[in-house]
N, C-alpha and C positions, 0 to 999 in steps of 0.2 A: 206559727204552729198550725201544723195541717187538722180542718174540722172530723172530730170523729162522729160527728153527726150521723145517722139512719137520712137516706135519702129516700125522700116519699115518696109511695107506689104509685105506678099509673093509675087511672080513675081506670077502674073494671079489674087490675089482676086481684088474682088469688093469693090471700096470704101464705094459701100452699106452697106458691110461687119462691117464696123465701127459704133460706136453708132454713128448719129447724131445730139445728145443733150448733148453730152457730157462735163459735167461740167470743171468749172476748179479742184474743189473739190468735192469730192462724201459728201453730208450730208443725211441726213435720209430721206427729200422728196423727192429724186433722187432715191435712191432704186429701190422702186416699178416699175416705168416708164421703169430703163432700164432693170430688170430684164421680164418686158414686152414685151421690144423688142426685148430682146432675144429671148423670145418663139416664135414669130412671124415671125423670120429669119429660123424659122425651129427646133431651137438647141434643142438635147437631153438632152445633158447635159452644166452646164456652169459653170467652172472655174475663179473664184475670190481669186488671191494668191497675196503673198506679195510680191513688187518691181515687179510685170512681170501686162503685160495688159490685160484684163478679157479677157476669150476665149471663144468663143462656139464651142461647140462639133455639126457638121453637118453631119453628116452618114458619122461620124466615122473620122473624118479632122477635126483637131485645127482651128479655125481662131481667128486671134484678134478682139475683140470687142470693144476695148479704145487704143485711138494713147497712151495716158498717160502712166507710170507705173504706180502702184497702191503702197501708203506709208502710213506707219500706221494710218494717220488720214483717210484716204480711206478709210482702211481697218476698223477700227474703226466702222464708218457707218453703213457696212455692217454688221458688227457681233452683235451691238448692236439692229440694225432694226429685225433681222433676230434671233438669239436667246435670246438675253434682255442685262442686263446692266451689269450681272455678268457673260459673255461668257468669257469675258480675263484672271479671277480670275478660272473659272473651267479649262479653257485649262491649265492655270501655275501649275495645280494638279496633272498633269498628265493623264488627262481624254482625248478622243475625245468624239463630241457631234454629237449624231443622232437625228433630231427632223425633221417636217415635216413645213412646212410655207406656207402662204395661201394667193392670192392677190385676194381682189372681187373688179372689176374696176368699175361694178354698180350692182343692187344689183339681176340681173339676169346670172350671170356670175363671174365664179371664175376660177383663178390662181393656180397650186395647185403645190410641189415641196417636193422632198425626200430630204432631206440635211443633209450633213457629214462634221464635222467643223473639223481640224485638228493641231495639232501645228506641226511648222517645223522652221528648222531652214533659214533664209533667208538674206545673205550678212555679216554674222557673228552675227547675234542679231535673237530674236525670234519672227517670223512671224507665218502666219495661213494661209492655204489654205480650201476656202469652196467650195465642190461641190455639186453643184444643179442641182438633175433628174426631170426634167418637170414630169409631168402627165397629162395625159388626166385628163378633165373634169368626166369623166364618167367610170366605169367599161367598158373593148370591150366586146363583144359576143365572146363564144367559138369558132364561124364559121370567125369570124374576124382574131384568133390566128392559124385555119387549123387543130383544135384537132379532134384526129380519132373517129369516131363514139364510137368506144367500148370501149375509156374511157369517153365519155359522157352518155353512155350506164348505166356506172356501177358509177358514180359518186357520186350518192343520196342512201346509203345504210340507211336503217331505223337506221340502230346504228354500232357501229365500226370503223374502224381511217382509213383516205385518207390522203397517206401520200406523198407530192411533194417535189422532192429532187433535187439536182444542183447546181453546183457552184456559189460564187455570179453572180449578175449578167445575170444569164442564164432565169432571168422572173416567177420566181417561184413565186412572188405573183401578176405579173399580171395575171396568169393561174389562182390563188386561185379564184382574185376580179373576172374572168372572170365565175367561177362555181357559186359563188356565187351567181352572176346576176342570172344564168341561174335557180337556186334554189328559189329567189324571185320571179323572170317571171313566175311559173311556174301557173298553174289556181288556186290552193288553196293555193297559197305564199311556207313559209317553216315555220313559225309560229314565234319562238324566235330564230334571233339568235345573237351569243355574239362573239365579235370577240377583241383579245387581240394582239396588233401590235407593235413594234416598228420601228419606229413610224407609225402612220397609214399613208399609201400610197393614197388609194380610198377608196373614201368614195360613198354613195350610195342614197342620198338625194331626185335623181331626178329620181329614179329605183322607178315605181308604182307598189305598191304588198300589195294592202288595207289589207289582211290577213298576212301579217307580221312585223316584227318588230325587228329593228337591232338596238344591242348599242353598240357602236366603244368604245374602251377600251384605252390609249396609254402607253407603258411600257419606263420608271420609271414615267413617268408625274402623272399617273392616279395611277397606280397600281406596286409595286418595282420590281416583276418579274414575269415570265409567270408562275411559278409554284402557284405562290399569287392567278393569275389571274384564274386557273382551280379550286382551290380553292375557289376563289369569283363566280366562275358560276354554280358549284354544288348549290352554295344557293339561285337561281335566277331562277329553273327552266328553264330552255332551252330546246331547239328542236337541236341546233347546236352552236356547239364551236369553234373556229378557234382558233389557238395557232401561231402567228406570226413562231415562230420557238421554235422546241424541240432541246435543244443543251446542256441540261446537264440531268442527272438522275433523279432530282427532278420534271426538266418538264414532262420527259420521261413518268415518275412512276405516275404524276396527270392525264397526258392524257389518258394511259392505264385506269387508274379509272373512268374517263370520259368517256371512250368508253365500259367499264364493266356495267356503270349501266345507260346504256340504251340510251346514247348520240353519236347524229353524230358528228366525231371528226375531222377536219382538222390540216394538221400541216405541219410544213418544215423541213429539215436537208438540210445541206451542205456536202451530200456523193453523187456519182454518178453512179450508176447503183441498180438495184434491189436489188439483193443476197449481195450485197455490204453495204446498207442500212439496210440490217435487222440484218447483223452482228455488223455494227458500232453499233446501239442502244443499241443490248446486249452487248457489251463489254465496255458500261459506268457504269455497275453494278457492285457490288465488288463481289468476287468470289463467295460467300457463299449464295448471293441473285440469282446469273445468272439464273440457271436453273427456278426457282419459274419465275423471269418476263419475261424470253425468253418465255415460256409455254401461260403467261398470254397476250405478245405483241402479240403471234401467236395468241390465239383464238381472239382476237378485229380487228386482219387487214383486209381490205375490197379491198385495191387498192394502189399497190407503183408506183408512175408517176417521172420517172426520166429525165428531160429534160436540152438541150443545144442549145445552138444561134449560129449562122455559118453565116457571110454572104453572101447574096442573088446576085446571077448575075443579072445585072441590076440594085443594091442600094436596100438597107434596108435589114432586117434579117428574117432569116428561125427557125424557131423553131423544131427541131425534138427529137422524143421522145422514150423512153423504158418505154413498161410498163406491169407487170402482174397485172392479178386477181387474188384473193383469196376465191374462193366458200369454201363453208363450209367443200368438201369432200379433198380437196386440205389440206385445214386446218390438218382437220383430220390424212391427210396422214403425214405430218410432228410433229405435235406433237406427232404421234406413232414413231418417226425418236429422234435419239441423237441430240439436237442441233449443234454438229460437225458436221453434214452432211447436216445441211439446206442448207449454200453457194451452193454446190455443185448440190443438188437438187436441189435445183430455178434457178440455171443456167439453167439444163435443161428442167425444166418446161417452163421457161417465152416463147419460139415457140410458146408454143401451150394453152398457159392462158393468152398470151400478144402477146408483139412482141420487139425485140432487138433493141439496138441503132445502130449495124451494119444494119440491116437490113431497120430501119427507113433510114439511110445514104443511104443506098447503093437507094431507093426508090426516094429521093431527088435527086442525082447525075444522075442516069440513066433519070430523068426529067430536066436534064438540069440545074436542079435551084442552086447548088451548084459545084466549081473547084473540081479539082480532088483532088489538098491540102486539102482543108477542109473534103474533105469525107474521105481523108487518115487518116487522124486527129482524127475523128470519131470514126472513122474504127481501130482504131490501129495501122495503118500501116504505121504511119508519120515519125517513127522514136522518135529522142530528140533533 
């Protein structure tokens, strides 16, 4: 028999710190309320696992949120409220579940959560761990994230691929939602655009841009993959395409098509620095194709934005970034270049078309805003 013991506070939290409505058992109209007050205690994120007591995540410190442990009828609750009735039967498949969940507590005002369902094993039997990323209500402003003028500069190419890269985690699509905005705001909107997610994070409902027009897409919900999804926007006429993320060839190969015939193209990878991004792309190619889409990836690139989170002295996170441009004579100068030698060249280019991740570091640190750890870190020089 699993303990339903109250597991005791750390020495310092706040009993605040605890739900104060905390049921004896969680059912389905408890949900909502406390995942409520979770956001309202501050939390980023918030942990609902099996046998341990909910946690919020408060700049970057576990606290418990339930004296209780949490047991599968708990847990139950949660996963049925939160992804439906057949969340137990997809975890036992061997699946994890990404989908996004939404609370409107009236009907001016909405809740809104990234969520990652998980199976795990927990006390010998098979439990689930779910973690939930708040979201703002709203896209932020690019001046809210601290983005450098001259990638806001070069952000809005009439057509060709902006491509934002970085580990999970490191905000790569709050940067996207955050250009987005800035593309709706603009006086003549951006006209259509189609954005393919999984799951969608921000949505854009209360962004006013009477000259535009955005339909949120969610991948598998809506549509079975993003290469479906470039596919289904070529025949939709758009002005701009978002592609959640490019992570195998067949998205790669839509999106390059995407940005060939005349579409502004957004999109993400999980590599981290520039030269490093343009090689991972080409080496999801098979060998015989390489050269043809490295040639074709080159002439569509407008802008690689490589970005990382560090924390902030003082509490909360810094964003700093690497980034080049790609003018046209730049372009040029590489597709006269053997694809072996692009790494190499874009290292040295990005000084003077961008600017380095070193460099962004070393900017933050001599400002005070980040330790010397993290700028090591950055910087290369932390060691392993």
């Amino acid at each position: 028999m699993v303990s339903r013991k109250p597991i005791s506070l750390i020495k310092g939290d706040a009993a605040g710190n605890i739900y104060p409505d905390e049921p004896d058992r969680f059912r389905d109209e408890h949900v909502d309320p406390f995942l409520e007050w979770c956001v309202k205690q501050g939390s980023s994120d918030i942990s609902i696992q099996s046998d341990r007591p909910a946690y919020n995540d408060i700049s970057g410190i576990l606290y418990p949120a339930t004296y209780r442990t949490l047991d599968a009828s708990d847990m139950a609750a949660f996963l049925v409220r939160i992804y439906g009735p057949d969340a137990l039967a997809r975890l036992a498949s061997g699946k994890d579940l990404d989908v996004s969940y939404e609370i409107r507590p009236d009907r001016y005002s909405r809740v809104r959560f990234r969520v990652n369902i998980t199976a795990i094993q927990s006390q010998g039997r098979d439990g689930a761990q779910i973690t939930m990323r708040s979201l703002p209500s709203e896209p932020p402003h690019m001046s809210d994230l601290g983005v450098e003028q001259e990638i806001i500069d070069n952000w809005a190419p009439r057509q060709g691929m902006v491509i934002v890269t970085g580990p999970t985690g490191s905000g790569k699509s709050t940067l996207l939602a955050a250009g987005n905005r800035m593309l709706l705001e603009r006086p003549h909107g951006c006209g259509k655009m189609l954005t393919y997610e999984s799951p969608i994070e921000f949505t854009y409902d209360t962004i006013k841009s009477p000259r535009s027009l955005v339909a949120q897409t969610e991948i598998p919900r809506h549509l079975s993959d993003f290469g479906a999804g470039v596919r289904n926007a070529l025949r939709r006429k758009p002005n701009i395409i978002l592609i959640g993320e490019a992570r195998d060839k067949e998205t790669i190969n839509a999106a390059i098509e995407a940005a060939q015939t005349g579409h502004a193209v957004y999109t993400t990878t999980h590599t981290t620095g520039v030269a490093s991004t343009v090689k991972r792309m080409i080496s999801s190619f098979d060998k015989e194709e390489r050269d043809d889409r490295a040639y074709a990836l080159m002439e569509t690139l407008r802008l690689i934005v490589t970005q990382a989170l560090a924390p902030r002295i003082g509490g909360g996170r810094v964003g700093m970034r690497e980034w080049m441009v790609f003018p046209a004579d730049i372009r040029e100068k590489l597709l006269d270049m053997g694809i072996d030698d692009w790494t190499n060249e874009i290292e040295r280019l990005i000084p003077s078309y961008g600017r380095t991740m070193t460099e962004s570091a070393t900017i933050e640190f001599k400002n005070g805003t980040i330790d010397k750890r993290h700028y090591l870190l950055m910087t290369g020089g932390g060691g392993h």
